[in-house]
C-alpha positions as CSV (number, residue, x, y, z in Angstrom):
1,X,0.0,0.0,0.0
2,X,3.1,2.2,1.0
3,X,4.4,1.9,-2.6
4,X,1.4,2.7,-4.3
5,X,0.9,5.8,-2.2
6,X,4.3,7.0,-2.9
7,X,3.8,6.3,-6.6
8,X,0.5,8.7,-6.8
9,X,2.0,11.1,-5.0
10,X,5.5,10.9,-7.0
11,X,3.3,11.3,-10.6
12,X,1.4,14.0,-8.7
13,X,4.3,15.9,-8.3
14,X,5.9,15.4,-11.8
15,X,3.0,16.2,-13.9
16,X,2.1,19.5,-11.2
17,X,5.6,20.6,-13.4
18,X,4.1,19.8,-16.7
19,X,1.8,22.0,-19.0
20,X,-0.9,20.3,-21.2
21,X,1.1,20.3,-24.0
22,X,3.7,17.9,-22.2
23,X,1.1,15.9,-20.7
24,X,-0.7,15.7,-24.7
25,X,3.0,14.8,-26.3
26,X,3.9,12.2,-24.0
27,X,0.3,10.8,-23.8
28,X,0.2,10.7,-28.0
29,X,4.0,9.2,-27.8
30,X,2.9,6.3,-25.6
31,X,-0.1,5.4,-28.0
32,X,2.1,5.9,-31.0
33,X,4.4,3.5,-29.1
34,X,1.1,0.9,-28.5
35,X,0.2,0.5,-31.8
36,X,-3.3,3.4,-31.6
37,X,-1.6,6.1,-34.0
38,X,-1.9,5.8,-37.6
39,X,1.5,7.0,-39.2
40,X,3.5,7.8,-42.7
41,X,6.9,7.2,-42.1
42,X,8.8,8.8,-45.2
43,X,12.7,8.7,-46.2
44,X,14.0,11.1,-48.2
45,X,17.0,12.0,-50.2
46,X,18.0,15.3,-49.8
47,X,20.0,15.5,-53.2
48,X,17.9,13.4,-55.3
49,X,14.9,15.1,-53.8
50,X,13.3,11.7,-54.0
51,X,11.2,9.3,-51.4
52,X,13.3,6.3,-50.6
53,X,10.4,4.6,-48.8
54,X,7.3,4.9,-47.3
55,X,5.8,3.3,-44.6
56,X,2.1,4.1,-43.0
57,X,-0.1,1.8,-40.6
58,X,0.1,2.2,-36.6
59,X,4.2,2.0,-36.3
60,X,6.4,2.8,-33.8
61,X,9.8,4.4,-34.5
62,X,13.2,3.7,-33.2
63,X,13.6,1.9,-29.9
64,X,17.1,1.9,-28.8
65,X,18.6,2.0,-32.5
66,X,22.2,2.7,-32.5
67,X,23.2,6.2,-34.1
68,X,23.2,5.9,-38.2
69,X,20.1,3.8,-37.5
70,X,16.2,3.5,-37.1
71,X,13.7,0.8,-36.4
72,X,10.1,0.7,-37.3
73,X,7.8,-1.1,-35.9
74,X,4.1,-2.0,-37.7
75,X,1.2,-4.0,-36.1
76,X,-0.3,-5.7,-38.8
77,X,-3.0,-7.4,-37.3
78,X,-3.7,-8.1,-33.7
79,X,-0.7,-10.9,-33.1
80,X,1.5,-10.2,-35.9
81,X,4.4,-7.6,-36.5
82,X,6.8,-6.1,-39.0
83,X,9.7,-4.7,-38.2
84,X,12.4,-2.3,-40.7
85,X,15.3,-1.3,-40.2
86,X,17.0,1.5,-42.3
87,X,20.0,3.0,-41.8
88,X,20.1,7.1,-42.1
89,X,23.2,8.8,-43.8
90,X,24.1,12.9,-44.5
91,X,21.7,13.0,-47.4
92,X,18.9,10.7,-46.2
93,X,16.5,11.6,-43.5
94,X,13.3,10.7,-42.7
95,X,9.7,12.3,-41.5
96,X,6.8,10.5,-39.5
97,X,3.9,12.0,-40.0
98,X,0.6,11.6,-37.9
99,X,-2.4,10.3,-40.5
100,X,-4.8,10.8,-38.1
101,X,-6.4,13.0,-34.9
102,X,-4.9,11.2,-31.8
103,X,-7.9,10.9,-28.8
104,X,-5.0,11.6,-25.8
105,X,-6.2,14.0,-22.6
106,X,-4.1,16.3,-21.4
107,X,-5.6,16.4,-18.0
108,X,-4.5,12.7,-17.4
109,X,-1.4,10.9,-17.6
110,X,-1.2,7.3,-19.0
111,X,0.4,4.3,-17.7
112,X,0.8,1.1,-19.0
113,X,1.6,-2.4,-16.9
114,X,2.5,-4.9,-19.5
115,X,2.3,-8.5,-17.3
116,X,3.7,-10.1,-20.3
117,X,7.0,-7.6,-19.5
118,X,7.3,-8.0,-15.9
119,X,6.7,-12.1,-15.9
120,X,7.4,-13.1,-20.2
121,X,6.8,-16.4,-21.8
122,X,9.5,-18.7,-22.0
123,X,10.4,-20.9,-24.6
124,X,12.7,-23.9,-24.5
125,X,14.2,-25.4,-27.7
126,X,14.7,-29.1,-27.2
């Protein structure tokens, strides 16, 4: 009970230091990051002035990608993934763009528990 307590009081105190607008961004990164915002993810030479590649569906960009780098992550249905990876270079850069309105409150702070983190599945190969 102790550590629940300090954890409502803890967010209490970091988000009494955030405006809307914080609370809004990190709200629309975290469903952007759970697969609820609909994106077009776009590289693009900078000399040729030419797309590389374009991606849209609900993706998630770049988790812990190495510099030179960035992952993409697309849910494709409700158990299966695809995952990119492209690397970035001085003429090639790339733009994610939100497709639709996200439905985020900026009055409320979203956490996520994922059991399947905290306690995953193991498999055993034979």
């Amino acid at each position: 009970m102790k550590k629940v307590l300090f954890v409502i009081v803890l967010l209490a105190v970091l988000l009494s230091a955030c405006s809307d607008a914080d609370v809004a961004s990190e709200n629309t990164s975290k469903a952007a990051d759970n697969f609820e915002i609909n994106r077009r993810i776009v590289f693009y030479n900078g000399i040729t002035g030419e797309y590389i590649l374009v991606i849209e569906g609900f993706c998630s960009l770049g988790n812990y990608d190495p510099a030179g780098s960035l992952s993409v992550i697309c849910k494709v249905s409700p158990t299966e993934y695809k995952k990119h990876y492209l690397g970035l270079s001085d003429n090639v850069t790339y733009f994610a763009e939100q497709i639709d309105a996200a439905n985020v409150d900026a009055y409320h702070y979203r956490v996520f528990f994922k059991p399947s983190v905290i306690a995953p599945d193991v498999d055993f190969k034979p």
